[in-house]
N, C-alpha and C positions, 0 to 999 in steps of 0.2 A: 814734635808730636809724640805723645807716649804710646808706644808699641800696644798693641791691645793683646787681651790677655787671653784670647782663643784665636788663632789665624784662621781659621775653616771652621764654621759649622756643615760639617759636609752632610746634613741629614730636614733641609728645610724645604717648606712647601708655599705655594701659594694656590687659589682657588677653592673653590665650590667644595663641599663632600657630597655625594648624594644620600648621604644618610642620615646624617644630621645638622643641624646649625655648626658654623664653627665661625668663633668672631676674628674681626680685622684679617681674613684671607687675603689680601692685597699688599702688594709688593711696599709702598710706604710705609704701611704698620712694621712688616718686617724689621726695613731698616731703622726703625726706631726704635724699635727691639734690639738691636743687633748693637746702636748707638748704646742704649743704656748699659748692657751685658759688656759691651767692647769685647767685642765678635768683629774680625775685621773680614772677611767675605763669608760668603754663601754659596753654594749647591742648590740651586732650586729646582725642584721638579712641577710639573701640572697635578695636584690633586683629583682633579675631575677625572685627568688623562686615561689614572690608572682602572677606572671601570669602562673608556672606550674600548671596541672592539679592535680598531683602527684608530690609533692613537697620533696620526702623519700630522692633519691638520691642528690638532689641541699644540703641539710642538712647533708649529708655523708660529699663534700666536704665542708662545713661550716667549720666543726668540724676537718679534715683536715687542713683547713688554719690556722686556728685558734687555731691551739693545741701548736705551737710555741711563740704564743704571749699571752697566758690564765692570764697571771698576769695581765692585763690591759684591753683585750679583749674576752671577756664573749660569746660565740654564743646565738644567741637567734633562735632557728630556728621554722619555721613554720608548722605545727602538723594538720593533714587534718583530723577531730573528723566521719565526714562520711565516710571515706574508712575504710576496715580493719587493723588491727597495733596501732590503734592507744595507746594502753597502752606499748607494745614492743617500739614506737619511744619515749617517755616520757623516758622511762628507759637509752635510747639510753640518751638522751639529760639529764639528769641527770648526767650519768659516763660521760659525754665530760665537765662538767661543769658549766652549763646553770642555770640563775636565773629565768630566764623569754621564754615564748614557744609566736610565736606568730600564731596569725588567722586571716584567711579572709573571712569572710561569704559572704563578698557582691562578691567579686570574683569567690566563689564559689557557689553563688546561694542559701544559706542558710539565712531565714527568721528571723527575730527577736527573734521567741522562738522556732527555732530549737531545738529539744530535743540532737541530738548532740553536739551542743556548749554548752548545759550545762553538758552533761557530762566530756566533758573538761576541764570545767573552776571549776567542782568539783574535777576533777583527779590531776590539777593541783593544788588545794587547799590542798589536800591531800598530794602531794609530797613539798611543801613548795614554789609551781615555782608562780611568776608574770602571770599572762595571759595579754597579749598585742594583742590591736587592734589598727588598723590606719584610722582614719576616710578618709583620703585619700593622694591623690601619688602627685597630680597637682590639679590645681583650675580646673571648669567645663570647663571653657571659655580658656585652653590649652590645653586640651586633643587630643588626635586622637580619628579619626572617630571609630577604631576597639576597643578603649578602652570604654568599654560598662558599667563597673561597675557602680553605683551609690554610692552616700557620704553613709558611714553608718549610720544608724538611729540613735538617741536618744533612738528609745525602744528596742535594742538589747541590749544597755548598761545597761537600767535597768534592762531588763531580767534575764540578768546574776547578777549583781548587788546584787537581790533577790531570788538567787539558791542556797546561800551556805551561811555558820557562818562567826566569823568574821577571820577565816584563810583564806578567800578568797579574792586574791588581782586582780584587774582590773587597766593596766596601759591605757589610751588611748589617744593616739596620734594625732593630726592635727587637734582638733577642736578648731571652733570657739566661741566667748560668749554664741550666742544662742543657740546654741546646749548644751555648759555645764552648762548651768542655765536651761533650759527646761528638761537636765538629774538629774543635780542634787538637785533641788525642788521638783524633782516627786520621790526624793527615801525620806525614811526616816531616820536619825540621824544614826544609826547604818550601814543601807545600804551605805550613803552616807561616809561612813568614810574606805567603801570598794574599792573607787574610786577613783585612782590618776592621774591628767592630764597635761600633758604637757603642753607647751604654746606657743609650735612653730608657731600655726596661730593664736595667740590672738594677736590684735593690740594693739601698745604703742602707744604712743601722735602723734596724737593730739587727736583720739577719746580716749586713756585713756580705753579701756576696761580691759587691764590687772590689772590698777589698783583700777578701780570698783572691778573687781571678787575678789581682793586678800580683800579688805574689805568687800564683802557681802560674800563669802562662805570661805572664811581663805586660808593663801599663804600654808598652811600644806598641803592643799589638791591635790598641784602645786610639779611637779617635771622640774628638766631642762630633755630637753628634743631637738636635732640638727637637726634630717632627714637629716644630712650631708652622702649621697651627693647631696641631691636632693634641697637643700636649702642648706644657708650660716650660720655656726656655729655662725657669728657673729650678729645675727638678735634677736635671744632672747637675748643672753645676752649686746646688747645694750638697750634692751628694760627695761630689770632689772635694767639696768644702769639709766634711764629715768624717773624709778619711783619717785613720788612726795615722801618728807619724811616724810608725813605724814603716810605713809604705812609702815614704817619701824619699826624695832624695835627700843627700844635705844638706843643699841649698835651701831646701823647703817644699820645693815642686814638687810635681809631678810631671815625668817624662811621656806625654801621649804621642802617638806615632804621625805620620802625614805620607797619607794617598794622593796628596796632588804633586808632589814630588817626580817627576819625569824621569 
């Protein structure tokens, strides 16, 4: 069987959005998706999840969906560090199978040095999980009016970045150049090698920002990463496709790094 040519999309969703249509939300579409790209697992989180207040039960049926297709589809579910439970849902999400837990401070009103998120993102250090944040769902300029959140900051990243050894992994999703050059210049060498980013909203050519970043802070640092379904799986990986070859290795590649790595 040929090795497929992404081991992890560690950045995919399934469900509902409440703010607009989004089609094939359903865990089959996915893997048909995943089939055609050869994308050999996934990270899923609940779409819906991330606008519950109390996110416990959307994560029950996560793990439910998802208990059928676990060789390929990983739940990733989202872990509310200020409510009660929170070390009971980690356990939960451990026995279902989970690499990765994810969080939403900015959804839920929590500050860059929450002292919650960092017991999180050390809980999670402790149990071997990824902690994943999404710096956002839509650009400002297509939101709804009731969708109130803000981009996540640059300094929650480091916050946490700077809470825990180097068992501590940070996946983060949806940012753009400046935000991962403003994070990751303001950590230091050891901090910075805590942080893995996707590149679902880093632009290819013609601005070429993905391939500045991949020569100023190294492609290791870089995971693929879809937001399929909120975005089209085929956006980053034309973009990789796009890169000049001066960026490559010799082989031809491109070396991207791996969060699920224990």
């Amino acid at each position: 069987m040929t090795a497929p040519r992404f081991a992890l999309d560690a950045s995919a969703w399934i469900g509902t959005y409440p703010f607009r249509h989004v089609p094939h939300p359903d865990p089959d579409a996915l893997l048909r998706v995943m089939d055609r790209e050869s994308i050999g697992c996934a990270w899923v989180g609940s779409l819906g999840a991330v606008f519950h207040r109390d996110p416990t039960d959307a994560n029950a049926d996560l793990y439910r969906t998802l208990a059928p297709l676990a060789e390929r589809l990983r739940p990733a579910p989202i872990i509310r560090p200020d409510f009660p439970g929170m070390n009971r849902e980690l356990g939960f999400a451990c026995d279902a199978g989970a690499e990765s837990i994810r969080a939403c401070p900015e959804q839920w009103g929590l500050g860059s040095s929450h002292p919650a998120m960092t017991e999180l993102a050390l809980a999670c250090a402790e149990r071997g999980l990824a902690l994943h944040l999404t710096v956002r769902y839509e650009d400002l300029r297509q939101r709804h009016r009731l969708d109130t959140a803000a981009d996540l900051p640059a300094a929650t990243v480091r916050a946490l970045a700077r809470a825990g050894g180097d068992a501590l992994r940070l996946v983060v999703s949806a940012a753009g150049r400046d935000m991962i050059e403003e994070t990751h210049w303001g950590l230091t060498p050891a901090e910075q090698r805590r942080v893995y980013w996707d590149f679902t909203w880093v632009w290819g050519p013609p601005e070429d920002h993905l391939a500045h970043l991949f020569r100023s802070i190294g492609s290791e640092r870089f995971v693929f990463g879809s937001q399929w379904p909120l975005r089209l799986v085929q956006a980053p990986i034309a973009n990789l496709d796009l890169l000049p070859d001066s960026v490559r290795e010799p082989s031809g590649g491109i070396r991207l790094g791996n969060p699920a790595v224990r």
